[in-house]
C-alpha positions, 0 to 999 in steps of 0.5 A, spaced: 540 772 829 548 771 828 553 775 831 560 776 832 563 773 839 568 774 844 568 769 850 565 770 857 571 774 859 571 780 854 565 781 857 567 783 864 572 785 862 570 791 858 565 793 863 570 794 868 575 798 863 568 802 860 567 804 868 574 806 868 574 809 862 568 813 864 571 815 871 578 818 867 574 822 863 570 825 869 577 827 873 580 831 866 573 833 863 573 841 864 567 846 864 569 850 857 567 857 856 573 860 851 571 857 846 573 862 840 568 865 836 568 864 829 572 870 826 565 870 820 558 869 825 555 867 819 561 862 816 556 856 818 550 858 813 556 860 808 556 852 807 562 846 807 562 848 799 565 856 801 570 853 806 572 847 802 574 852 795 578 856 801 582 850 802 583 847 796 586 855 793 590 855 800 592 848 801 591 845 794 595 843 788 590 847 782 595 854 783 602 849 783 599 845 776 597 852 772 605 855 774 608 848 772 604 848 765 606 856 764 613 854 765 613 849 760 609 853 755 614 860 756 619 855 755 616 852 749 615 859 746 622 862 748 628 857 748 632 859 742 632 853 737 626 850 738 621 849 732 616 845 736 608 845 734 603 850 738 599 843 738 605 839 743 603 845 749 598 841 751 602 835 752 608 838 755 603 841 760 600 834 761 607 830 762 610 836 767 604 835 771 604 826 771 612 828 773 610 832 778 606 828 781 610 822 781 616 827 785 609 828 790 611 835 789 604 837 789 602 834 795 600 839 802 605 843 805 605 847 811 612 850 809 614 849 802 620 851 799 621 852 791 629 852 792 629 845 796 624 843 790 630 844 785 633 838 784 627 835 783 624 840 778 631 839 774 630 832 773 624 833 771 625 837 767 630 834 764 626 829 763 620 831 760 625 835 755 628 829 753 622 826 751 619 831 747 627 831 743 625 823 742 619 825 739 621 830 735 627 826 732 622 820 731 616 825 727 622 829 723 629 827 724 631 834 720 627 838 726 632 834 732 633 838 737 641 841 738 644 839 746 644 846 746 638 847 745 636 842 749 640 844 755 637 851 753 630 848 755 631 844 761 634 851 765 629 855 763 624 851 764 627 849 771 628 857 772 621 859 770 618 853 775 621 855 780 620 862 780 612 860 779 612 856 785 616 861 789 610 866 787 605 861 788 608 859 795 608 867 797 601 869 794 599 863 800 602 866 805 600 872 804 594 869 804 594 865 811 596 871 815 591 874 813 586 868 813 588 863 818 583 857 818 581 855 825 585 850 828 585 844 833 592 841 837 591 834 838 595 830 843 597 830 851 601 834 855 607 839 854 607 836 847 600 839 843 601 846 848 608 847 844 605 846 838 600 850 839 604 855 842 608 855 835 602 856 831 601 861 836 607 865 834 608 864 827 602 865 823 605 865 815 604 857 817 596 859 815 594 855 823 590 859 828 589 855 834 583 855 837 584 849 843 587 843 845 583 836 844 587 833 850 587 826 849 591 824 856 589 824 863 592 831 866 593 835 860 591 841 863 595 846 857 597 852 859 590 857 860 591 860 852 586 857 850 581 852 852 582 844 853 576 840 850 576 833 854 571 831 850 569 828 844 563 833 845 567 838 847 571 837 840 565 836 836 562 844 839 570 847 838 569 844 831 562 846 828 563 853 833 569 854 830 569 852 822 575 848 824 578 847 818 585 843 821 587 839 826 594 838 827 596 831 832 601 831 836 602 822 836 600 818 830 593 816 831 593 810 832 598 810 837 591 812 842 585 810 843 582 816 844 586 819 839 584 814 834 577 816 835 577 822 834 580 821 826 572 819 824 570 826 828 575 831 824 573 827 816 567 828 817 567 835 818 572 835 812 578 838 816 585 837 813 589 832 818 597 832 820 602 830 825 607 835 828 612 831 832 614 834 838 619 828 841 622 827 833 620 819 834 614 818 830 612 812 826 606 812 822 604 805 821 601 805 814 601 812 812 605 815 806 611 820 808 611 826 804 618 828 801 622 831 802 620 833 809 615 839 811 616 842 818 612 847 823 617 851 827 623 846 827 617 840 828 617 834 824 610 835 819 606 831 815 600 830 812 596 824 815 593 820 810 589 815 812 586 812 806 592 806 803 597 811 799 596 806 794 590 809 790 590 805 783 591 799 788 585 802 793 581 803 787 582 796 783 581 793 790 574 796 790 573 794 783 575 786 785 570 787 790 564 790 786 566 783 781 567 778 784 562 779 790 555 780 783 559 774 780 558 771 787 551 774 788 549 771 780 552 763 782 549 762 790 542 765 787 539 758 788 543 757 794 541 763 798 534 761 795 534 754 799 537 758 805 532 763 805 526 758 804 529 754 810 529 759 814 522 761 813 519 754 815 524 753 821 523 759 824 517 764 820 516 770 817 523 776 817 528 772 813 533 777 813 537 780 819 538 787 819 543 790 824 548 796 825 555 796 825 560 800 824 564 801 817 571 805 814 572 811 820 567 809 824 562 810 819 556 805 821 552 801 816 546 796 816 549 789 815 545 782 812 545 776 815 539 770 814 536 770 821 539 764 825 535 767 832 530 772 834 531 777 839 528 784 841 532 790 838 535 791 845 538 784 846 540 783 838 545 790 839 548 788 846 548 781 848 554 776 844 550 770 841 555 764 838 553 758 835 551 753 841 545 758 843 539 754 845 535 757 842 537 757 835 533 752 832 537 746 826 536 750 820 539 757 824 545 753 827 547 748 821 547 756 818 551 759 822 556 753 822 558 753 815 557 761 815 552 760 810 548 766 814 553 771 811 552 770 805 547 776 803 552 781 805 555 779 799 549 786 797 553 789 802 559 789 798 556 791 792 554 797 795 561 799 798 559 798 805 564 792 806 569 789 803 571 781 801 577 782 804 577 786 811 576 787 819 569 784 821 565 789 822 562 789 829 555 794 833 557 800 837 555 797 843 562 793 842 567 797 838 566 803 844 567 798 850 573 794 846 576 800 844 577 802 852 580 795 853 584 793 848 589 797 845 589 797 837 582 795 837 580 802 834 585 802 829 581 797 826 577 801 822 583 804 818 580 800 812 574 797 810 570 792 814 570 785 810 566 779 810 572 775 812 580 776 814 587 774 816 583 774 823 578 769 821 583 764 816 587 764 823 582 760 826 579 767 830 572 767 829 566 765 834 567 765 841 575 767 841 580 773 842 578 780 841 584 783 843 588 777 838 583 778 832 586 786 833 592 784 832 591 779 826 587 786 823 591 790 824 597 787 821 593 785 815 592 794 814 600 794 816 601 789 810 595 790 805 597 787 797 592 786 793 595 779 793 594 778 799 587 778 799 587 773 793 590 769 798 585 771 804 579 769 799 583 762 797 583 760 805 577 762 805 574 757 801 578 751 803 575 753 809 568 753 806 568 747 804 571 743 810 565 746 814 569 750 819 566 751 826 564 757 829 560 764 827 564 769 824 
């Protein structure tokens, strides 16, 4: 069996800050009983499908892309001068939309405004229109479009777009007065009450507040509503609520008992943002959304943990996927002779399977060759690193040269992990190491991997918990998909100089 180490003191260490923890947590937990009742009794039994649809009609971009592709199409049929194909529609909608996008001007809002969108949709549309008059010159020089003509489009287009997102943004506000999602306020203090109250007393923003998910010691709120000191307490307001928002009050990864709560709210599908009461906020790793929203005169913005870079999150995957069946195709023969070793060093079970803990805390069964037995118990709790007696030769030259890992390379196909990413760790230890060592649940930002800028750095086996944090974390902060490629390379080189310790 191999495990991910950390040295004797880390031990002590987290049992005393988990008693501490759990002595805070007593001093601020609170009996709840005002938890709002759904305003539906039957909303559970409707179905996540029922409430997600709401959401995407109130929250999302499909009533913004049909108003921008109206507005190109009107404009193609009623600008004098124009003698374009009714075939171009199709593509004039499609190019707006790309624009559009590229401007983040479908991105979530909780106040948006057609008029501060303006600009934006001018130079779009400017844009869009100058290219359609390219085409046209380059299919037909006599068809070219006239600079009037071509003025002409770009007004009436930017006119009727922002006249449809006007109605569009109406039409939703209307509708959050109506039906406001349950919402939750995430934060300590004075701050998440003021924000509550705002919601509270403004509700063109769509959000009704439910409670309070204090994530400090003496967050005693106001006595409005109730104040959910627990990760229980939070999961009951959530499901008993059809908690569809939660609105964060300090970047996430600025608390550990903030942070966990981000795993808790994506699970139950809940839209995510960060109001800033102090107007200090910076969100390591997260994308701004511009121009910038607001909630009462607050600084919002919609969290967005994933990396922003989607093409470059997908072609991350897509390496991973390739390079790890490539990897699995060209060590077969390797893993066979590993595999036969173990057997006839320390019989039957080759593989060990355990649970750890993935992107957003979900957990995952992660493979390793058996290096040492153990009983399930032991095997979730107790650190065990390279110079364990009990480790027969075969187990511990396994773990040496880290040949142990090399069937999570089947965890890697399988999405559970990544190449390059976090050492995944069990439960057991992520809640103990998250009560002591700050950054810690920020880990879980991104997908865990078989090595990372941690390991290349010498941090594996039995070494620092609280440094291999602060490597991984800055690994999230400055993730590129050549650095990866850089992390595997170092990988390698250390492969095959036999570095010493497990990972």
């Amino acid at each position: 069996m191999t495990m991910d180490s950390a040295p004797p003191r880390h031990t002590g260490q987290g049992g005393t800050g988990h008693a501490a923890g759990a002595a805070g947590t007593a001093a601020v937990r609170r009996t709840v009983t005002a938890i709002h009742p759904p305003r539906r009794p039957r909303a559970d039994q409707a179905g996540p499908l029922v409430r997600q649809r709401r959401d995407r009609c109130r929250h999302g971009a499909l009533p913004l892309l049909a108003a921008d592709a109206l507005a190109a199409a009107l404009t193609t049929a009623a600008s004098p001068g124009l003698e374009l194909p009714g075939e171009a529609a199709g593509p004039l909608a499609v190019l707006v939309a790309l624009l559009h996008a590229q401007a983040g001007l479908y991105r979530p809002r909780l106040a948006p405004s057609a008029l501060l969108e303006l600009p934006a949709l001018a130079a779009r549309a400017a844009a869009l229109w100058c290219v359609a008059a390219a085409a046209v010159a380059a299919a037909d020089p006599r068809q070219a479009l006239g600079w009037w003509a071509l003025l002409a489009a770009v007004c009436l287009q930017t006119a009727l777009a922002c006249a449809g997102r006007g109605l569009v943004n109406q039409l939703r506000r209307r509708s959050g007065r109506r039906r406001p999602a349950s919402t939750l306020v995430v934060g300590p203090g004075a701050g998440a009450a003021a924000v509550a109250a705002a919601l509270h007393g403004h509700p063109e923003y769509g959000l009704r507040p439910v409670g309070l998910a204090a994530t400090g010691a003496g967050a005693d709120g106001d006595g409005a509503m109730p104040v959910l000191a627990t990760h229980e307490d939070v999961r009951r307001a959530v499901i008993q609520n059809s908690v569809r928002d939660a609105v964060f009050t300090r970047p996430p990864e600025a608390d550990e008992h903030t942070a966990s709560l981000v795993r808790l709210f994506h699970d139950h599908g809940c839209r995510l943002w960060l109001a800033d009461p102090a107007g200090t906020a910076k969100v390591t790793g997260m994308r701004l959304a511009e121009p910038a929203d607001q909630l009462w005169g607050y600084a919002v913005q919609p969290l967005l943990p994933r990396p922003a870079r989607q093409l470059e999150r997908w072609a991350k995957r897509g390496l991973d996927s390739a390079l790890a069946l490539c990897a699995l195709i060209a060590v077969a023969p390797l893993m066979g002779v590993c595999a036969l070793a173990v057997r006839i060093a320390d019989g039957p079970g080759v593989l060990f399977r355990q649970e750890r803990v993935g992107l957003y805390g979900r957990p995952f069964t992660l493979l390793k060759f058996r290096t040492l037995r153990a009983d399930e118990h032991e095997s979730a709790t107790r650190w065990t690193v390279a110079g364990d007696n009990r480790m027969s030769p075969v187990g511990s030259f396994l773990r040496k040269s880290s040949l142990d890992e090399l069937p999570q390379l089947w965890n890697v196909v399988r999405g559970d992990m990544s190449l390059v990413g976090p050492r995944p760790e069990r439960p057991f230890f992520v809640a103990k190491f998250s009560s002591v060592h700050p950054g810690y649940e920020a880990r879980h930002r991104m997908p865990v991997g078989i090595t990372g800028l941690a390991q290349i750095n010498g941090l594996r086996g039995d070494t620092s918990i609280e440094d291999r944090a602060r490597f991984d974390n800055h690994y999230i902060d400055t993730w590129s998909l050549w650095q990866d490629l850089w992390i595997l390379a170092r990988t390698a080189a250390s492969f095959f100089r036999f570095r010493l310790g497990g990972s």
